[in-house]
C-alpha beads as a LAMMPS data file, in Angstrom:
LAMMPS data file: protein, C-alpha beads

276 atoms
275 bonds

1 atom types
1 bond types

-500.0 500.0 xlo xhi
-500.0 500.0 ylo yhi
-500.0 500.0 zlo zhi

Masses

1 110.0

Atoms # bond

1 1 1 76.931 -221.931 -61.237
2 1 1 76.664 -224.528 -64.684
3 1 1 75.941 -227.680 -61.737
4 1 1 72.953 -224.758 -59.945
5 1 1 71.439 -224.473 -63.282
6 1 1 71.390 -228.001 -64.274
7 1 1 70.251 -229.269 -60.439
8 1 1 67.583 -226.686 -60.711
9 1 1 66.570 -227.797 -64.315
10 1 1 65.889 -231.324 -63.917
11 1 1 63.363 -230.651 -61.362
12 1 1 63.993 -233.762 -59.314
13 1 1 61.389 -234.216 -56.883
14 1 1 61.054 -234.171 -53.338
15 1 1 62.057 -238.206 -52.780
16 1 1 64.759 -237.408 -55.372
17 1 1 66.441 -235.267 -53.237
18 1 1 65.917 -236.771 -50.095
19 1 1 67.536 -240.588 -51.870
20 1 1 70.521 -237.620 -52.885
21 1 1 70.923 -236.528 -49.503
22 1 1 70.894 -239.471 -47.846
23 1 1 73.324 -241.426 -50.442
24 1 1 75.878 -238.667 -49.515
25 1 1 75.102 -239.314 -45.862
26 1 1 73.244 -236.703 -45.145
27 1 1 69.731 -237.424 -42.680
28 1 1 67.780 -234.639 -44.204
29 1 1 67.298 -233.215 -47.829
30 1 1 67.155 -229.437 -45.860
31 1 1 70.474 -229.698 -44.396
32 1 1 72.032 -231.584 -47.615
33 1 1 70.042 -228.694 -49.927
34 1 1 71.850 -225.581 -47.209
35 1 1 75.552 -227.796 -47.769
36 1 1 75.149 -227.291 -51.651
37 1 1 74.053 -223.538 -51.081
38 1 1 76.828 -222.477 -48.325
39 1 1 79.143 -224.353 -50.734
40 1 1 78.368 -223.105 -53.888
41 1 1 78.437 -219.391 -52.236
42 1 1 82.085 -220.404 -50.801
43 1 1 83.262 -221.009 -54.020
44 1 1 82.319 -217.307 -55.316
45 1 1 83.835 -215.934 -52.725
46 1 1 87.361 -217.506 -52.874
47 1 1 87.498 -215.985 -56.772
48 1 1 85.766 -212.626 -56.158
49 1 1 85.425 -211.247 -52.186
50 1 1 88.745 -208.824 -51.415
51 1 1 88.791 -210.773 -48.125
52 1 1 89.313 -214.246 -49.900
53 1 1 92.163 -212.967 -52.846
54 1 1 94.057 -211.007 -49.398
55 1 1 93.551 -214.578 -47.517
56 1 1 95.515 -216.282 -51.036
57 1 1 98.146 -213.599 -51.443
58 1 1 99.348 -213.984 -47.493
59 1 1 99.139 -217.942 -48.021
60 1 1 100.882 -217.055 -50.934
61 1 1 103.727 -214.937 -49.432
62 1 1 103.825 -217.702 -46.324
63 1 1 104.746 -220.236 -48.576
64 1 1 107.649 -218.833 -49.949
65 1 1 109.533 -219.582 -46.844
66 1 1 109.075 -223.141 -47.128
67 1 1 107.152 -224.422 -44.788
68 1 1 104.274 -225.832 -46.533
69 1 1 104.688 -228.843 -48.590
70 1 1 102.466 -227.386 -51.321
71 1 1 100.528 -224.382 -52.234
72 1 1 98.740 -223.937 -49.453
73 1 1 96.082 -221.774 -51.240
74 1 1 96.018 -224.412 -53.857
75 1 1 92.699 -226.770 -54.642
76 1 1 94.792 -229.739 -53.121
77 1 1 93.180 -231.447 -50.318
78 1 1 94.889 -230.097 -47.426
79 1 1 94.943 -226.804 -48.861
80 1 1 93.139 -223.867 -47.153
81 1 1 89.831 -223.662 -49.714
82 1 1 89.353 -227.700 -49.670
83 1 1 89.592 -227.332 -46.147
84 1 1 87.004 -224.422 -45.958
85 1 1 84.537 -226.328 -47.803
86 1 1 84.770 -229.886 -45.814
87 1 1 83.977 -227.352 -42.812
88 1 1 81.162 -226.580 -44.557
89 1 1 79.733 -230.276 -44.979
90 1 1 81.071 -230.938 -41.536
91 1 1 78.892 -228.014 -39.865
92 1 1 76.043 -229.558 -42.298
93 1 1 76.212 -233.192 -41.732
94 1 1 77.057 -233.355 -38.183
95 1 1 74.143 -234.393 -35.488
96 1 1 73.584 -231.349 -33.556
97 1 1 74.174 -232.686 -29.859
98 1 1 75.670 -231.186 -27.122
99 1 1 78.298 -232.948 -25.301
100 1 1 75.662 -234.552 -23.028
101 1 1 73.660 -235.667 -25.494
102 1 1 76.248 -237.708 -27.572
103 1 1 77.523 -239.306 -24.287
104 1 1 73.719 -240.097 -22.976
105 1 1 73.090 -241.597 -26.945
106 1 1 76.624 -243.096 -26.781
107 1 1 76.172 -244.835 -23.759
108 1 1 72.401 -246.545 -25.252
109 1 1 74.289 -247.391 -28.311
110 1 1 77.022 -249.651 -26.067
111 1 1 74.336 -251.110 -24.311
112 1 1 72.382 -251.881 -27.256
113 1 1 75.675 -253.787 -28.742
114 1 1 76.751 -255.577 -25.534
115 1 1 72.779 -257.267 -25.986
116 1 1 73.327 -257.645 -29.258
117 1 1 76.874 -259.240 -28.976
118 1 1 75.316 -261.660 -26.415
119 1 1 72.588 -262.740 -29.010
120 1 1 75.172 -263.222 -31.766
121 1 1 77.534 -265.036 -29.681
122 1 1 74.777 -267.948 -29.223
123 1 1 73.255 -267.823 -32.713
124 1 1 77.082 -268.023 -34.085
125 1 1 79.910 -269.091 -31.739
126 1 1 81.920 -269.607 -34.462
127 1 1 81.710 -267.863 -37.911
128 1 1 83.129 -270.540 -39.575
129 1 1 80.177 -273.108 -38.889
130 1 1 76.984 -270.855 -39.038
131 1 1 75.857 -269.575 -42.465
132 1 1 72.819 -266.804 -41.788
133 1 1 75.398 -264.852 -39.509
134 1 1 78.986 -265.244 -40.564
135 1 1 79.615 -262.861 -43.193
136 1 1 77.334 -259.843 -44.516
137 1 1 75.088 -259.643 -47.363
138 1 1 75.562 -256.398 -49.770
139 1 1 72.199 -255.458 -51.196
140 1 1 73.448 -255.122 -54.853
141 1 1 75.902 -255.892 -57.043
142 1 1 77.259 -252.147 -57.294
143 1 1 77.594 -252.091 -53.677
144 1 1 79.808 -254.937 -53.890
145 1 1 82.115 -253.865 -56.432
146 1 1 82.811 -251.255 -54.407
147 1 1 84.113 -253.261 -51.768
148 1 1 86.322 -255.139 -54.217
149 1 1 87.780 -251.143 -55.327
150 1 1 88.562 -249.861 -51.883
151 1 1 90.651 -253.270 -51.312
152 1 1 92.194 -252.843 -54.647
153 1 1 90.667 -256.043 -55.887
154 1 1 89.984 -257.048 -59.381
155 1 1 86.329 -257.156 -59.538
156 1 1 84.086 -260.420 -60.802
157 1 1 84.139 -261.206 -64.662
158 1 1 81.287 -261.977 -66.584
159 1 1 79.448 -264.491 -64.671
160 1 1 79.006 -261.587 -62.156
161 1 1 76.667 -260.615 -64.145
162 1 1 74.644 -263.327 -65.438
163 1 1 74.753 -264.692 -61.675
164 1 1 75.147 -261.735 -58.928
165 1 1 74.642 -264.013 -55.790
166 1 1 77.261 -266.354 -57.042
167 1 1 79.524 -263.650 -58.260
168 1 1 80.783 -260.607 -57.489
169 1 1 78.395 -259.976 -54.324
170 1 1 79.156 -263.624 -52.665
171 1 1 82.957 -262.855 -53.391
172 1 1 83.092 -259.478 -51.801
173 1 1 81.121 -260.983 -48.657
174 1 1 83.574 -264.283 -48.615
175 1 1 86.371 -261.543 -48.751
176 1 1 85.085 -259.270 -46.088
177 1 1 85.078 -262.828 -43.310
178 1 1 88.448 -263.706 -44.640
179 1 1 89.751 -260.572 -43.012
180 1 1 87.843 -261.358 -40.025
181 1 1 85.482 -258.691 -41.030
182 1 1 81.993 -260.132 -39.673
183 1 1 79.024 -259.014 -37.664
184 1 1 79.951 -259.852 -34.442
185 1 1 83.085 -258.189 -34.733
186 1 1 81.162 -255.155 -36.270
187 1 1 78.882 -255.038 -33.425
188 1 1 81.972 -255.424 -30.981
189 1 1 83.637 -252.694 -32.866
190 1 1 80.449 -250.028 -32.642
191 1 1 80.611 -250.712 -28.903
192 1 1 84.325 -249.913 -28.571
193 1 1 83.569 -246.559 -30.388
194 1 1 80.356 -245.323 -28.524
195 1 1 82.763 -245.853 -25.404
196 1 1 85.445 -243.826 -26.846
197 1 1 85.471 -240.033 -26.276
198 1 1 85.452 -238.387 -29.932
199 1 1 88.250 -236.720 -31.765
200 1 1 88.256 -234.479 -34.032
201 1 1 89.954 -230.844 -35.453
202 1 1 86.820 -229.802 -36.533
203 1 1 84.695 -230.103 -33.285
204 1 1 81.014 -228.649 -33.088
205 1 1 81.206 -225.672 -30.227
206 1 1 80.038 -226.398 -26.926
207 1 1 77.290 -224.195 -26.529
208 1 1 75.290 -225.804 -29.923
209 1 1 71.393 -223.484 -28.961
210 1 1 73.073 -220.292 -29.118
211 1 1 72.546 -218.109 -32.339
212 1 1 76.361 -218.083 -32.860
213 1 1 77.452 -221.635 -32.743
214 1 1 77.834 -221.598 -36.487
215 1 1 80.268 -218.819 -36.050
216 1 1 82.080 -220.456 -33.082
217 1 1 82.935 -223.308 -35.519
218 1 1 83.833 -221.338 -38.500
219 1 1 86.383 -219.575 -36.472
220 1 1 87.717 -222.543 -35.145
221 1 1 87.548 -224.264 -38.828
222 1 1 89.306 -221.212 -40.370
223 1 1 92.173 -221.608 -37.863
224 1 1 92.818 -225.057 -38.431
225 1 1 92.848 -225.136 -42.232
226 1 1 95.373 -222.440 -42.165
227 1 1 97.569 -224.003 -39.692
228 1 1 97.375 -227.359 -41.339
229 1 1 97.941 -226.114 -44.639
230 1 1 100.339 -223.190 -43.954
231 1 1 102.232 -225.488 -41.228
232 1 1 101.970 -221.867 -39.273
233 1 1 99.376 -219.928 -37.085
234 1 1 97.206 -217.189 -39.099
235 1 1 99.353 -214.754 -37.184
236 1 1 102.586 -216.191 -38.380
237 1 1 101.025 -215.782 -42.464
238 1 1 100.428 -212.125 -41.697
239 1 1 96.849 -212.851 -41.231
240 1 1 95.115 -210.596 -38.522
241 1 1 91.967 -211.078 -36.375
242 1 1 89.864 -208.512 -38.803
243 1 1 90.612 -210.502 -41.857
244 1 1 89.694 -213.859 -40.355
245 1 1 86.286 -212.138 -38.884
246 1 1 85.572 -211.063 -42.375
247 1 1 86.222 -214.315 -43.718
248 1 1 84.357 -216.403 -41.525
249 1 1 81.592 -213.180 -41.663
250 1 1 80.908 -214.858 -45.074
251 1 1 81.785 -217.920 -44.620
252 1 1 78.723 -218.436 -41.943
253 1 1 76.939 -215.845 -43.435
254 1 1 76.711 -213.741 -40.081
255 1 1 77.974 -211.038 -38.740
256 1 1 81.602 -211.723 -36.918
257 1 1 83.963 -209.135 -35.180
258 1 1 88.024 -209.372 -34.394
259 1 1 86.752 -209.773 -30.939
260 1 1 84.967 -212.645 -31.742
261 1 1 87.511 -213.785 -33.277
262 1 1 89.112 -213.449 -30.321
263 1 1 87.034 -214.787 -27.934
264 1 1 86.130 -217.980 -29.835
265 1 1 89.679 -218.561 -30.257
266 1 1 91.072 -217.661 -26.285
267 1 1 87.746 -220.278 -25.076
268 1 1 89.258 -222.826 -27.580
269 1 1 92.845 -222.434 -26.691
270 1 1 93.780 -221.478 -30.279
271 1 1 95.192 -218.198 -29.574
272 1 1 98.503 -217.479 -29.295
273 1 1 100.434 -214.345 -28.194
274 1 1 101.481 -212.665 -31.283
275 1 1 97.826 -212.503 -32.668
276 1 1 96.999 -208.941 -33.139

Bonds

1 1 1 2
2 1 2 3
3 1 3 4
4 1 4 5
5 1 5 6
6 1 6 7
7 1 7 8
8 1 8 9
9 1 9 10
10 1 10 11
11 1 11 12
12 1 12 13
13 1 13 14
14 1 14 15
15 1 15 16
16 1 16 17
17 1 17 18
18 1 18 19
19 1 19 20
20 1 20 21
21 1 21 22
22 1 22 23
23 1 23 24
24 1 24 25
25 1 25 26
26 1 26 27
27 1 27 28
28 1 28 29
29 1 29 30
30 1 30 31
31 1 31 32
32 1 32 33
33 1 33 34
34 1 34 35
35 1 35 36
36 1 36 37
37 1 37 38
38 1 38 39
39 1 39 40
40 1 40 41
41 1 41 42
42 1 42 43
43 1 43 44
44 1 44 45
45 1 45 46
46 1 46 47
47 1 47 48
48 1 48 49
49 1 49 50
50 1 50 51
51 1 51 52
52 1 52 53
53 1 53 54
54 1 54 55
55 1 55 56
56 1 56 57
57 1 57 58
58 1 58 59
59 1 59 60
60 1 60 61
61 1 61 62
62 1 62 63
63 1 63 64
64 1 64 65
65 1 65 66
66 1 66 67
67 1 67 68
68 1 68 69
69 1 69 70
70 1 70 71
71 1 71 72
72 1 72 73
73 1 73 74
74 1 74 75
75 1 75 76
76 1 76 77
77 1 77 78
78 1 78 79
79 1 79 80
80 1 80 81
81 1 81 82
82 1 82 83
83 1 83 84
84 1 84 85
85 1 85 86
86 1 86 87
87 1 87 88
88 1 88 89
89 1 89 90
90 1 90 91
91 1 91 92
92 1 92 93
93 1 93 94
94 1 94 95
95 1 95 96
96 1 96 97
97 1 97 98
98 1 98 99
99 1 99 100
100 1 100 101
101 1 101 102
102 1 102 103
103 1 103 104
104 1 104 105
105 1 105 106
106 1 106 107
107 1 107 108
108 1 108 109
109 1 109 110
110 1 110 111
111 1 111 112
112 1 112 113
113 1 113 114
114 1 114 115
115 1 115 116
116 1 116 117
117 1 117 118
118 1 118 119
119 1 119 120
120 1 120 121
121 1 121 122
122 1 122 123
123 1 123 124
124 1 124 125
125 1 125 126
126 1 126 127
127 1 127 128
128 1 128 129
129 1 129 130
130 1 130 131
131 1 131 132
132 1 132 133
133 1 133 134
134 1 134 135
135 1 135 136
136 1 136 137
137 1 137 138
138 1 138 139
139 1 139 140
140 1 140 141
141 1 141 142
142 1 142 143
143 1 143 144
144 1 144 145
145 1 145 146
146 1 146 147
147 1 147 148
148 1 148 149
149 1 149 150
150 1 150 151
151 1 151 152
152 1 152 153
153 1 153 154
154 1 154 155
155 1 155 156
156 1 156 157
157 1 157 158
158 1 158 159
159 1 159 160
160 1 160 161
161 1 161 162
162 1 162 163
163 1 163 164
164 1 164 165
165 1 165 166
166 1 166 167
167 1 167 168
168 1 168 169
169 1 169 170
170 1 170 171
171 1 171 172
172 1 172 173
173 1 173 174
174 1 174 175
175 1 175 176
176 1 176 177
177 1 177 178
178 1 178 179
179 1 179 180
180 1 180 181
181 1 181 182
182 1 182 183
183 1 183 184
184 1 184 185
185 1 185 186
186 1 186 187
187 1 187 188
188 1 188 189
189 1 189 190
190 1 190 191
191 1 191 192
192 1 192 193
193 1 193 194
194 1 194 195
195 1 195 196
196 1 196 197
197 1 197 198
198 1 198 199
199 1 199 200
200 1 200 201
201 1 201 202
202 1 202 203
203 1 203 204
204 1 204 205
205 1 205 206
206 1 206 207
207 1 207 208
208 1 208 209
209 1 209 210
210 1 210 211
211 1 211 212
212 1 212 213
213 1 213 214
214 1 214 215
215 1 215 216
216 1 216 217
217 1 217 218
218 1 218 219
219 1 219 220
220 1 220 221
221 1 221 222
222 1 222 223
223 1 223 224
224 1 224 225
225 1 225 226
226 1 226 227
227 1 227 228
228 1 228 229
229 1 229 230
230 1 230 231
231 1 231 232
232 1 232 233
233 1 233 234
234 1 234 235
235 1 235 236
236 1 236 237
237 1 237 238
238 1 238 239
239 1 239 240
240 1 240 241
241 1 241 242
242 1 242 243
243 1 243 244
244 1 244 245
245 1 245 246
246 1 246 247
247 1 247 248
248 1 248 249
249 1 249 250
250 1 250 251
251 1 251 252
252 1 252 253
253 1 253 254
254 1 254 255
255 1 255 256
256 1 256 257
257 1 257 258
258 1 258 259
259 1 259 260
260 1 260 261
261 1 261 262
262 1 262 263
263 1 263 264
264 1 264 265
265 1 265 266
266 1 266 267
267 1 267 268
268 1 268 269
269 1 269 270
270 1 270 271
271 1 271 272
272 1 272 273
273 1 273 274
274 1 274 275
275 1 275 276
């Protein structure tokens, strides 16, 4: 509620928010403006809705048996309310396309790659002999110390600073070839992906028009964190298909029933036979 009030205070402005969304990877400020809203509600309701504390005290009971490697109710990261909220941003920051769609936009994507591996291949047969495309070019300094972090590099001293091109950024880009890391392997790689079906736990339904797709997923998402966290089904912690309707009733901010809990769950193959 303290990071509402301040966000709302500094009355950032419409390109504000839009730079904000799209720096957390976000295409539109509107979807990126609904995560922090559907998140921020979340939040409330793991400390105050019945549904959520009942949801914590069966974790709580499942763990005792062992199962789990930690709390499983806990604010780790594959706990059950971490997990809640990356469903959130998921359901937020994924492209809305049915299956057809991502495999018609998949399919342009390889094709566009294959031309543009052909072009690379007789600009720069070899990385090692032509400068403009052998290695990439990070558009600021910050964006190249954060290259040097995720490899667990030291970054550039001080004549990073005084000299960027010569420092810190050219390291990080001499790095990044060094590890074979260049554009035409980049390009290559984006090819091998748009040919490869997706995979993921958290999967956007299949029917994405209808008015409850959002619950479809949430009941799907609900399942999953509890099974990964819990290392058990919902049924196994003791939790039943009206408590997971009410949770995902408020997590998606619809209405949701047992038997749509049951439904969703049959058509994904998430159901097993001691759900009651």
């Amino acid at each position: 509620m303290a990071s509402q009030r301040w966000f709302e205070g500094e009355n950032f402005t419409r390109d504000d928010i839009q730079d904000m969304a799209e720096s957390d990877g976000y295409r539109t400020a509107a979807a990126w403006l609904e995560m922090r809203k559907q998140t921020h509600r979340a939040m409330d309701y793991f400390v105050h809705e019945a549904a959520f504390k009942k949801l914590w005290q069966l974790l709580r009971e499942h763990d005792k048996k062992g199962f789990s490697t930690m709390p499983s109710y806990s604010s780790g990261r594959r706990a059950v309310p971490w997990a809640l909220l990356e469903a959130i941003q998921h359901w937020q920051l994924a492209p809305k396309l049915t299956a057809g769609e991502r495999k018609r936009l998949s399919t342009k994507i390889a094709v566009a790659c294959e031309v543009l591996e052909t072009l690379l291949a007789q600009v720069a047969p070899s990385h090692k002999y032509d400068d403009q495309y052998e290695r990439f070019r990070f558009t600021d300094v910050d964006q190249a110390r954060e290259a040097f972090r995720v490899f667990g590099a030291e970054t550039a001293g001080a004549e990073a600073e005084a000299d960027p091109f010569f420092g810190v950024v050219w390291r990080a880009s001499q790095n990044l070839r060094a590890c074979g890391v260049v554009p035409l392997w980049a390009v290559a790689n984006i090819k091998r992906m748009a040919l490869t079906k997706p995979r993921s736990a958290n999967t956007l339904p299949t029917k994405l028009r209808a008015k409850t797709a959002q619950r479809t997923f949430f009941i799907g998402a609900v399942h999953h964190a509890i099974e990964r966290a819990a290392v058990a089904t919902p049924a196994e912690c003791g939790i039943d298909r009206p408590l997971m309707a009410e949770i995902v009733g408020l997590l998606a901010n619809t209405d949701c029933s047992a038997d749509d809990v049951r439904k969703a769950l049959e058509g994904n193959r998430l159901e097993d036979s001691s759900y009651q």
